[in-house]
VMD Tcl script that builds the backbone (N, CA, C; Angstrom):
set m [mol new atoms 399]
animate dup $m
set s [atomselect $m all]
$s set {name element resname resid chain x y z} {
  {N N UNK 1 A 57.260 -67.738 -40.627}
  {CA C UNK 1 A 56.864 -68.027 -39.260}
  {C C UNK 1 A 56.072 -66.861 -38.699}
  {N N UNK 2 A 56.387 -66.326 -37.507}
  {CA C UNK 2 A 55.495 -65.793 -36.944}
  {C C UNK 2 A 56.145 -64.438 -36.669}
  {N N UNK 3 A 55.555 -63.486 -37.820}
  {CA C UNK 3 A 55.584 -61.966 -37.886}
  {C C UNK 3 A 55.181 -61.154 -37.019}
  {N N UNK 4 A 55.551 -60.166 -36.404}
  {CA C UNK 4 A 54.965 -59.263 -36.095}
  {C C UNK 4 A 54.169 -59.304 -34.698}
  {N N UNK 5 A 54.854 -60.184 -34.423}
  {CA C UNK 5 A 54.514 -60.965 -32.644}
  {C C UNK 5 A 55.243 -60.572 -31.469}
  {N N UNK 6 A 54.227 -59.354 -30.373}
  {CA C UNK 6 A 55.095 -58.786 -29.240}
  {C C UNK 6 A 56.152 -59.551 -28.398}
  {N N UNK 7 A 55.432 -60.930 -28.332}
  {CA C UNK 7 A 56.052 -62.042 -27.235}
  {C C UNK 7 A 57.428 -62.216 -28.715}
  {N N UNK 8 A 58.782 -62.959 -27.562}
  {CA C UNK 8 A 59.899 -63.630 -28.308}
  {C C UNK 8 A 59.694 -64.649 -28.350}
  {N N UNK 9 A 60.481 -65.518 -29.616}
  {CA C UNK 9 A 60.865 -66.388 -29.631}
  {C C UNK 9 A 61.891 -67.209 -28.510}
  {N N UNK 10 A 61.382 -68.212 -28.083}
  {CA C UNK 10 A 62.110 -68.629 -26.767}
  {C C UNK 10 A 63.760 -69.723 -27.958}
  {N N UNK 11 A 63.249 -70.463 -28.532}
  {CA C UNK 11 A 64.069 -71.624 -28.847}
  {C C UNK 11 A 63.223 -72.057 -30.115}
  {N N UNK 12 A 64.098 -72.216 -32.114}
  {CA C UNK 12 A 63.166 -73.042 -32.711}
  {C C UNK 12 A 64.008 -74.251 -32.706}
  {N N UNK 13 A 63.309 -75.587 -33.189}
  {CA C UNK 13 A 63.825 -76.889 -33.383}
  {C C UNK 13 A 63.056 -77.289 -34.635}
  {N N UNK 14 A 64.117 -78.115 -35.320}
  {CA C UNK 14 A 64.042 -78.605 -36.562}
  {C C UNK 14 A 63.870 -80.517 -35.605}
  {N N UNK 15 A 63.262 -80.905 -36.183}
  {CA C UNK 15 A 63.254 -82.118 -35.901}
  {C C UNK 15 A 62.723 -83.010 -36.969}
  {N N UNK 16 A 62.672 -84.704 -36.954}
  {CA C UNK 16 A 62.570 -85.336 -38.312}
  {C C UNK 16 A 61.072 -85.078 -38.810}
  {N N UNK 17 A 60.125 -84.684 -37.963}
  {CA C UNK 17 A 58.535 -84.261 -38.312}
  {C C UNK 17 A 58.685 -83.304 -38.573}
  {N N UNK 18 A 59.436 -82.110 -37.813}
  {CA C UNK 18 A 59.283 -80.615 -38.490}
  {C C UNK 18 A 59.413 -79.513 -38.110}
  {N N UNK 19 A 59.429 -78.512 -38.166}
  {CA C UNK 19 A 59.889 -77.259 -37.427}
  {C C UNK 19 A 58.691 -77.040 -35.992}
  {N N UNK 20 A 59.472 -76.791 -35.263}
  {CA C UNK 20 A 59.099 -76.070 -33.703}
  {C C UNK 20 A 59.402 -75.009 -33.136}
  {N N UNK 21 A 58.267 -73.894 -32.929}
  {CA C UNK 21 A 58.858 -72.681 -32.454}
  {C C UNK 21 A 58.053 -72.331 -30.787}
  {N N UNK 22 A 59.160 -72.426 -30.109}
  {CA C UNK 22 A 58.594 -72.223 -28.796}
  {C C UNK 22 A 58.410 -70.894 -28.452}
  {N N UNK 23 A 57.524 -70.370 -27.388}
  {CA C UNK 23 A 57.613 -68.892 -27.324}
  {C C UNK 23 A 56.805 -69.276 -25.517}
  {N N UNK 24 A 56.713 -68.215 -24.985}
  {CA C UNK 24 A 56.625 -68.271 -23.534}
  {C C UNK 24 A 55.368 -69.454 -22.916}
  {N N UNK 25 A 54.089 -69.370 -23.611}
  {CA C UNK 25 A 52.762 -70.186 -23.461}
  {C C UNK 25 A 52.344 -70.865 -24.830}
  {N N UNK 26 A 52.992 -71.060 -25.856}
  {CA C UNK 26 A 52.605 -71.300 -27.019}
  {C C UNK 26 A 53.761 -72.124 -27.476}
  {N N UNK 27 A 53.358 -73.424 -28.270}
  {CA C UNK 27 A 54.543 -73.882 -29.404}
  {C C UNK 27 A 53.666 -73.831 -30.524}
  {N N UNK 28 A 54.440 -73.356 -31.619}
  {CA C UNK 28 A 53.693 -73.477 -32.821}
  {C C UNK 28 A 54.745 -74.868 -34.061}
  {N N UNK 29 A 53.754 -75.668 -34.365}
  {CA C UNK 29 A 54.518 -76.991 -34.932}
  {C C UNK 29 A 54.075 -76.643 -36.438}
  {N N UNK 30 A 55.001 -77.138 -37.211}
  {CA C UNK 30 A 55.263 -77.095 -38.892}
  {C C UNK 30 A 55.436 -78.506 -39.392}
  {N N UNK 31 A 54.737 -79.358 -39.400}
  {CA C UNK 31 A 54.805 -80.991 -39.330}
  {C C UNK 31 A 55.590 -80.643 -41.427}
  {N N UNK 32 A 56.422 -81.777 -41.491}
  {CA C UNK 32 A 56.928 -81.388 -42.776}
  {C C UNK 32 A 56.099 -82.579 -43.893}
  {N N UNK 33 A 56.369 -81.973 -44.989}
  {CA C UNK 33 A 55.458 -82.311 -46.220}
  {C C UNK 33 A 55.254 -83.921 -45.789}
  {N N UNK 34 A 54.074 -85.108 -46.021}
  {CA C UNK 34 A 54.359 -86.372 -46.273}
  {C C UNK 34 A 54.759 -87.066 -45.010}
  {N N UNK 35 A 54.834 -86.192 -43.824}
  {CA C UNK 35 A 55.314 -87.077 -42.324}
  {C C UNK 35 A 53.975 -87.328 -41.951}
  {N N UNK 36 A 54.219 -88.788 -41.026}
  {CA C UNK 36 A 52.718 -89.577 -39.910}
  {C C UNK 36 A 53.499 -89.042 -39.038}
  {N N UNK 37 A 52.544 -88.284 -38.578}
  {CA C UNK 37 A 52.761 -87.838 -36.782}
  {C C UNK 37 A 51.977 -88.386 -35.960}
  {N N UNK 38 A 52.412 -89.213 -35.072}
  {CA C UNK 38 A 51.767 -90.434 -33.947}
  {C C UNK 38 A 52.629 -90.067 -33.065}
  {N N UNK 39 A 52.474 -90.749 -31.631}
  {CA C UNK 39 A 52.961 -90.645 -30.493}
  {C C UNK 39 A 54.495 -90.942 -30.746}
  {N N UNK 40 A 54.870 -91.941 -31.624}
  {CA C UNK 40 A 56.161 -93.091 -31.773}
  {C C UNK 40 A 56.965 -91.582 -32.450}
  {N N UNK 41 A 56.816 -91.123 -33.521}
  {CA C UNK 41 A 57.305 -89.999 -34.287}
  {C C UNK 41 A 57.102 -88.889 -33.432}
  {N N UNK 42 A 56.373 -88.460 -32.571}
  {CA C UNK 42 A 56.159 -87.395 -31.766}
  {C C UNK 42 A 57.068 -87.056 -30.788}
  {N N UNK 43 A 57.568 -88.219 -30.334}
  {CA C UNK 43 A 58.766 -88.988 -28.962}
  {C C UNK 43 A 59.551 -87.624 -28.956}
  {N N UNK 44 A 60.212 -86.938 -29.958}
  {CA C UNK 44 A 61.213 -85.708 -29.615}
  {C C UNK 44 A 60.407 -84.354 -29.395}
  {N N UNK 45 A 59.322 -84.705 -29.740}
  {CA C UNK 45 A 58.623 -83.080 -29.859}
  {C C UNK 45 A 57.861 -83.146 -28.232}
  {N N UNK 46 A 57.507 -83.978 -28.064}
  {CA C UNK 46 A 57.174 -84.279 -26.466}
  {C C UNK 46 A 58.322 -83.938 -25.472}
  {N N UNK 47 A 59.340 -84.357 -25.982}
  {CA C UNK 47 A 60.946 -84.406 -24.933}
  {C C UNK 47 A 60.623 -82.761 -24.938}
  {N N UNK 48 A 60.522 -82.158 -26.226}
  {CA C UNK 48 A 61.112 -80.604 -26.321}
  {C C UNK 48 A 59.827 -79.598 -25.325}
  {N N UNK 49 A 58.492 -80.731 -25.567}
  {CA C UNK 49 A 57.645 -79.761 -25.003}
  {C C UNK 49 A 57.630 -79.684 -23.231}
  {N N UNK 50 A 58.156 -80.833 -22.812}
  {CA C UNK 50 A 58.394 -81.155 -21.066}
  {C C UNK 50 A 59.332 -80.178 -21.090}
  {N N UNK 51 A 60.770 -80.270 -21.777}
  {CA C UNK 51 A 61.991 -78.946 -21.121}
  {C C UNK 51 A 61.426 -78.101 -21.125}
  {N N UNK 52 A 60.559 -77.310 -22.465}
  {CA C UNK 52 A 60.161 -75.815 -22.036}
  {C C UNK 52 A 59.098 -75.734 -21.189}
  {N N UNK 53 A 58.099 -76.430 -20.978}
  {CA C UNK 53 A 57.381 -75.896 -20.187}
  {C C UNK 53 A 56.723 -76.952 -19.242}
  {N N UNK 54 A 58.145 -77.806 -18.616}
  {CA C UNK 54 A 58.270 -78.737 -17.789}
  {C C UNK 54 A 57.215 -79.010 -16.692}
  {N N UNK 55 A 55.778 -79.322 -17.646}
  {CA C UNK 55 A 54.875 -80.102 -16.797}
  {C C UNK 55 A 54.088 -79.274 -16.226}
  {N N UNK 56 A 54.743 -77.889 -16.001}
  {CA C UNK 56 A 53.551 -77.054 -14.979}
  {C C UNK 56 A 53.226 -75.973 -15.617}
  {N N UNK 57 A 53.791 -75.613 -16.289}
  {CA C UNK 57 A 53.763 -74.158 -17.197}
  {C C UNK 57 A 52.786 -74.076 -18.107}
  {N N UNK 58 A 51.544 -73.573 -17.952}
  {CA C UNK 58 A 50.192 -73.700 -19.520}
  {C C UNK 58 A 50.976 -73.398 -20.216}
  {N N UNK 59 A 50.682 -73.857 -21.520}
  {CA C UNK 59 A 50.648 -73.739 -22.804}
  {C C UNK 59 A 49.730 -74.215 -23.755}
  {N N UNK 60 A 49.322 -73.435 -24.981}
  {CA C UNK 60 A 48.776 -74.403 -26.201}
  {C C UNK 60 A 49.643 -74.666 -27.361}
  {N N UNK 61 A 48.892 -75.484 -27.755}
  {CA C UNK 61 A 49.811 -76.239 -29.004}
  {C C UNK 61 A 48.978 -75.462 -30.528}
  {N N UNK 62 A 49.548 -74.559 -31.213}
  {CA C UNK 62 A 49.309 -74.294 -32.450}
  {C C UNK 62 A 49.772 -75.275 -33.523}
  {N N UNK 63 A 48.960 -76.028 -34.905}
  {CA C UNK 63 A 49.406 -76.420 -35.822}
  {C C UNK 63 A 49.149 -75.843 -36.505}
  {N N UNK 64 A 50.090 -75.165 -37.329}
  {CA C UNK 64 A 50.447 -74.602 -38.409}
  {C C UNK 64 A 50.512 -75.073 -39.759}
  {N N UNK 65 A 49.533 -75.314 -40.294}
  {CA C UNK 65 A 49.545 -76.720 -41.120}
  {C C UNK 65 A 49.636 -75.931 -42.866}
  {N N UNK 66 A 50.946 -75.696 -42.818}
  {CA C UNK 66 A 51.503 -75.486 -44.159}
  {C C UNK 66 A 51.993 -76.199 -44.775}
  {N N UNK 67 A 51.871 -77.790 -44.431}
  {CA C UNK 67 A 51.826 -78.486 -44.972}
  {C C UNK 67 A 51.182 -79.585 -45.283}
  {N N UNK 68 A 51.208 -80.966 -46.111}
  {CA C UNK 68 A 49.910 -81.878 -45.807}
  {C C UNK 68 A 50.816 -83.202 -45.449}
  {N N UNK 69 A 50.337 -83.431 -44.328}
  {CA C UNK 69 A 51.084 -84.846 -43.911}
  {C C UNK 69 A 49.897 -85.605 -42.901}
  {N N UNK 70 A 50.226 -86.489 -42.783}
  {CA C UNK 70 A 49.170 -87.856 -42.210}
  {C C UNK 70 A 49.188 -87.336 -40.644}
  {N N UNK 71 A 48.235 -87.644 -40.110}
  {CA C UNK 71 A 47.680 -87.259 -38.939}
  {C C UNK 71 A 46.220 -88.333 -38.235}
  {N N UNK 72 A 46.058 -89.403 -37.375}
  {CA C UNK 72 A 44.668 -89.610 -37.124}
  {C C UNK 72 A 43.844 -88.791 -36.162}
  {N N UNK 73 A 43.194 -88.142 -36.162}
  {CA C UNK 73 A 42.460 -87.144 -35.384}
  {C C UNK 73 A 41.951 -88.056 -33.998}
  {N N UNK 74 A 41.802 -89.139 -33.879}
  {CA C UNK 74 A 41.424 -89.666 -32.774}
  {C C UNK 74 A 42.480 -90.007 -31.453}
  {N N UNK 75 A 43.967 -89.919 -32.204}
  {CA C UNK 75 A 44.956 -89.923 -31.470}
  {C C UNK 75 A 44.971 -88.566 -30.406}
  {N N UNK 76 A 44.401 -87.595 -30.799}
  {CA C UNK 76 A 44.535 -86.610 -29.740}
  {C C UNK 76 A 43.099 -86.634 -28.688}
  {N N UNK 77 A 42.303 -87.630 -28.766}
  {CA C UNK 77 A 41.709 -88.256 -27.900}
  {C C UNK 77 A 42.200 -88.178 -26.102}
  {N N UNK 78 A 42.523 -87.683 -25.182}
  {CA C UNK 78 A 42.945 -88.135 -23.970}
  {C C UNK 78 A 44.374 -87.400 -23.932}
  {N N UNK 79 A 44.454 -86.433 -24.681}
  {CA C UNK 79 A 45.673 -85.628 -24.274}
  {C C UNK 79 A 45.859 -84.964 -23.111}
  {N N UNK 80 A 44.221 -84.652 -22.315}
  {CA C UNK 80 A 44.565 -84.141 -21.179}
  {C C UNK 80 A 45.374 -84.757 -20.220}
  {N N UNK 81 A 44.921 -85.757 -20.205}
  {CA C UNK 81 A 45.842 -86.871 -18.945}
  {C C UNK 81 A 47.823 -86.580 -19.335}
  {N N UNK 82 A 47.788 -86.565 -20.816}
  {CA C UNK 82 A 48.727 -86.939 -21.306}
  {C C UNK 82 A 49.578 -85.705 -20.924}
  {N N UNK 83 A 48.846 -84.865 -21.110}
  {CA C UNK 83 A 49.747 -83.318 -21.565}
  {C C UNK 83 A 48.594 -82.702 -19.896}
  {N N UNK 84 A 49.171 -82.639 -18.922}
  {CA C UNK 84 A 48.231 -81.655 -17.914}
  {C C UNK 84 A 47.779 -80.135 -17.868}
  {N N UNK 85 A 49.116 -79.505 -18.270}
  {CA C UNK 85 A 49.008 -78.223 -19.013}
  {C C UNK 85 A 48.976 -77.752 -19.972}
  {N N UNK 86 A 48.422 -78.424 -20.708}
  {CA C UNK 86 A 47.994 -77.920 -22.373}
  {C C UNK 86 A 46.488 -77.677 -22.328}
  {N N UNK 87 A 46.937 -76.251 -22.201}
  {CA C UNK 87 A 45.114 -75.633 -22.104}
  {C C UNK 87 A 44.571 -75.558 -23.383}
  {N N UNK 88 A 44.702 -76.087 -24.634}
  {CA C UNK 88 A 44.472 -75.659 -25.974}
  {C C UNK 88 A 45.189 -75.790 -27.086}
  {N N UNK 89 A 44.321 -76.284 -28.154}
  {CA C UNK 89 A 44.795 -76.734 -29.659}
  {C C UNK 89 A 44.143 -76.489 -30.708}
  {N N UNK 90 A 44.895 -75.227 -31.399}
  {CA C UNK 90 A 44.661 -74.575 -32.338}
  {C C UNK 90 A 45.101 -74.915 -33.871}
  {N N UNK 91 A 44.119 -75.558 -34.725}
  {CA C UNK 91 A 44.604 -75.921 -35.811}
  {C C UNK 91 A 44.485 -74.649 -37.024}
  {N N UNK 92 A 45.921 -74.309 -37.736}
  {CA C UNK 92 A 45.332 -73.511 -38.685}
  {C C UNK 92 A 45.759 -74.086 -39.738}
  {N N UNK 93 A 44.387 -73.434 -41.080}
  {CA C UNK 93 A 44.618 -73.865 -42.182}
  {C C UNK 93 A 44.186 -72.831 -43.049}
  {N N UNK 94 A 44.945 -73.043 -44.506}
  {CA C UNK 94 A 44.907 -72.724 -45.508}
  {C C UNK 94 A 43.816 -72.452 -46.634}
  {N N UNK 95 A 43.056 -73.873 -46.746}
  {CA C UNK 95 A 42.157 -73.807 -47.646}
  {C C UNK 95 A 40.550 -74.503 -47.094}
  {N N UNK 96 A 39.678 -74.364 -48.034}
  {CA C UNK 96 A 38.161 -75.268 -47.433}
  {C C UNK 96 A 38.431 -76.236 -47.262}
  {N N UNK 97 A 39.272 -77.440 -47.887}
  {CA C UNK 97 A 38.987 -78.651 -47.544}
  {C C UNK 97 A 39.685 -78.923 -46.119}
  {N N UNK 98 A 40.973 -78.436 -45.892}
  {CA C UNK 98 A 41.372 -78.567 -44.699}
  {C C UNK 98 A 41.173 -78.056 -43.953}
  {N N UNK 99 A 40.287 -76.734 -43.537}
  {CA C UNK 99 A 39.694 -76.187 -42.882}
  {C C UNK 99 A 38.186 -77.278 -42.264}
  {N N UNK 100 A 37.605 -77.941 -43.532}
  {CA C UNK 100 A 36.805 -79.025 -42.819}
  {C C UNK 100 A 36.738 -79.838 -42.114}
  {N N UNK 101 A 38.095 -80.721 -42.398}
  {CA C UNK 101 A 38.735 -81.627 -41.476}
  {C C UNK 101 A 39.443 -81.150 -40.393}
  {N N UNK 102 A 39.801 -80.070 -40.392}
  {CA C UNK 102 A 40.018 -79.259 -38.599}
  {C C UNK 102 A 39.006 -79.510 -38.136}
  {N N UNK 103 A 37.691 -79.062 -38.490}
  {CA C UNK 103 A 36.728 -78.804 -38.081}
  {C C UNK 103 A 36.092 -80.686 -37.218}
  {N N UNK 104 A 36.365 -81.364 -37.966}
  {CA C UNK 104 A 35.941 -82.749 -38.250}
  {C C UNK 104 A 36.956 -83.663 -36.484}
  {N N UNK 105 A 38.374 -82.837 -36.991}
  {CA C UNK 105 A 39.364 -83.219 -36.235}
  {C C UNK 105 A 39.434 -82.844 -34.672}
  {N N UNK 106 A 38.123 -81.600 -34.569}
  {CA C UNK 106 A 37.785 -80.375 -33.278}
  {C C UNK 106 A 37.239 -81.371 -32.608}
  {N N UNK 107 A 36.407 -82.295 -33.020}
  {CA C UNK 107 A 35.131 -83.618 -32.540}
  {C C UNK 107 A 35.995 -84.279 -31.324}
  {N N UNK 108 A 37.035 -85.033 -32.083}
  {CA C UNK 108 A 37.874 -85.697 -31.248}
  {C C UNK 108 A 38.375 -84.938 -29.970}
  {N N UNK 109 A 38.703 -83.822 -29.805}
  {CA C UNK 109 A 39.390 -83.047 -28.676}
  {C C UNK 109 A 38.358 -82.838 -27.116}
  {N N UNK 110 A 39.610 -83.287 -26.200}
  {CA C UNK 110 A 39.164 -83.319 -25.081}
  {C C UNK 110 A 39.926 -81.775 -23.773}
  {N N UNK 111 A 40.112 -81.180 -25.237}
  {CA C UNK 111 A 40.687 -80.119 -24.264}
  {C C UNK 111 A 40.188 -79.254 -25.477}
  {N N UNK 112 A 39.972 -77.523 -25.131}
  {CA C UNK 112 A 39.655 -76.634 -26.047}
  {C C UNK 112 A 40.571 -76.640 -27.574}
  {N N UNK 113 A 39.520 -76.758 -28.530}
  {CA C UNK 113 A 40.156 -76.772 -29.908}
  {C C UNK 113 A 39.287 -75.590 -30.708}
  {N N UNK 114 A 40.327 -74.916 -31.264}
  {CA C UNK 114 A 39.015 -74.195 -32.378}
  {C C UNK 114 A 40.229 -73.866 -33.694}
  {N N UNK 115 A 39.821 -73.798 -34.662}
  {CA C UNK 115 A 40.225 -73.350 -36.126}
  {C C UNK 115 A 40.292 -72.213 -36.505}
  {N N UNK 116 A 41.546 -71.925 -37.394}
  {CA C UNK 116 A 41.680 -70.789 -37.218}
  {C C UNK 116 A 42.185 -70.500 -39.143}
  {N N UNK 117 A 42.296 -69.260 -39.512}
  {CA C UNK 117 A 42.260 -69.166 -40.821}
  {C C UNK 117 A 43.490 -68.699 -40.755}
  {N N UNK 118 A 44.053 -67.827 -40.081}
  {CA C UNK 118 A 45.793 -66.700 -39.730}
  {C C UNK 118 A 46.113 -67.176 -38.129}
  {N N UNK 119 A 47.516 -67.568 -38.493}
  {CA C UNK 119 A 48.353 -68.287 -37.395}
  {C C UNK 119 A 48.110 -67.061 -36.239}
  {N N UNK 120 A 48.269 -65.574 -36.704}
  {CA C UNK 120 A 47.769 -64.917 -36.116}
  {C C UNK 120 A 46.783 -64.382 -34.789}
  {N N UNK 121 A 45.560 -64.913 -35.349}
  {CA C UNK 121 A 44.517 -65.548 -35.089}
  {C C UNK 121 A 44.959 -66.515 -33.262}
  {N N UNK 122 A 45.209 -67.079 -33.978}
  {CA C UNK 122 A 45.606 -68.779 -33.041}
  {C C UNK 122 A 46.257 -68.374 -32.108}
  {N N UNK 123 A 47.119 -67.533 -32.572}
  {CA C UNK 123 A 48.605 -66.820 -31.022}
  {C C UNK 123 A 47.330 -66.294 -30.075}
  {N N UNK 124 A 46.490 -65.230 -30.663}
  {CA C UNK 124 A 45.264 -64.400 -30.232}
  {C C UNK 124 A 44.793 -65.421 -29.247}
  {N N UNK 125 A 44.372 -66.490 -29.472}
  {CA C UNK 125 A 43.418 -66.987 -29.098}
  {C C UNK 125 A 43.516 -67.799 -27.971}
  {N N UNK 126 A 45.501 -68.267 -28.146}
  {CA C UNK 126 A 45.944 -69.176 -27.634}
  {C C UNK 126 A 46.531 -68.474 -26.018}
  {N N UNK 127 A 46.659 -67.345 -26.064}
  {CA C UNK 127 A 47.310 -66.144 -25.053}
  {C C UNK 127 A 45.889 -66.492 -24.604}
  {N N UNK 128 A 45.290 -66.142 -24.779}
  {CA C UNK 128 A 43.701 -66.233 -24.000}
  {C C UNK 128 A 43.367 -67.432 -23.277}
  {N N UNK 129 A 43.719 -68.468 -23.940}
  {CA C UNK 129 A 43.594 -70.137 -23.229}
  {C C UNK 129 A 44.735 -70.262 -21.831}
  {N N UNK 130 A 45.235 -69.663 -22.185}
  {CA C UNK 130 A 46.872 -69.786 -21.171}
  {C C UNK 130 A 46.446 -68.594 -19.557}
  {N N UNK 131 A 45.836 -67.785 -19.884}
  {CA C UNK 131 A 45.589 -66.534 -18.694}
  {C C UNK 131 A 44.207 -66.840 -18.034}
  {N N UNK 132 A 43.520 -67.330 -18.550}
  {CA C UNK 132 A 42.186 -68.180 -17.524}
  {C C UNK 132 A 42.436 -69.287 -16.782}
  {N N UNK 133 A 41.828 -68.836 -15.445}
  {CA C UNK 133 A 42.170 -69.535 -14.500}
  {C C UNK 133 A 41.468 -70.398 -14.167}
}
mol reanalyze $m
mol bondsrecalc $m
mol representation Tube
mol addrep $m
């Protein structure tokens, strides 16, 4: 997970899609090997993201994509409405091919998206999305 990071860990959750680590403006998600993540499968990770940062609190959403599981990129279409304070969605990846389809997956986004190579990176980037006003 996430080394060497000034901010704490607020709360992680294991859930049937996959690990969740909350931290003050940031969740970083670990979708697990072979899961479809859609709204219907999403239902607990949504519950978890309203308690911590109940509607008013920015945050971005890091995916951490250490693993390969089903995803349609057009579903995150209209998240703003959905999510009001989610200033940002940071996909990171591993290798070229999935680094392309981030890239492919950036198209669809109606709120700031950019790709990132080190989860690192993404915290960086994501602290930055959260403090502009």
């Amino acid at each position: 997970m996430v080394k060497n990071f000034e901010g704490s860990l607020i709360q992680k959750h294991e859930i049937d899609i996959g690990m969740f680590y909350f931290y003050e403006n940031f969740v970083v998600g670990e979708v697990n090997e072979g899961s479809d993540l859609n709204f219907e499968s999403g239902k607990k990770l949504y519950q978890l993201i309203e308690t911590y940062y109940k509607g008013t609190i920015p945050y971005t959403y890091i995916s951490n994509r250490v693993n390969s599981y089903s995803f349609k990129p057009t579903r995150i279409h209209g998240s703003s409405e959905k999510f009001p304070n989610l200033k940002g969605y940071a996909i990171v990846t591993y290798d070229p091919v999935n680094h392309k389809i981030a890239c492919l997956e950036k198209t669809f986004a109606d709120i700031p998206t950019d790709v990132f190579n080190s989860l690192e990176d993404a915290i960086t980037w994501s602290k930055k999305m959260t403090t502009v006003n």
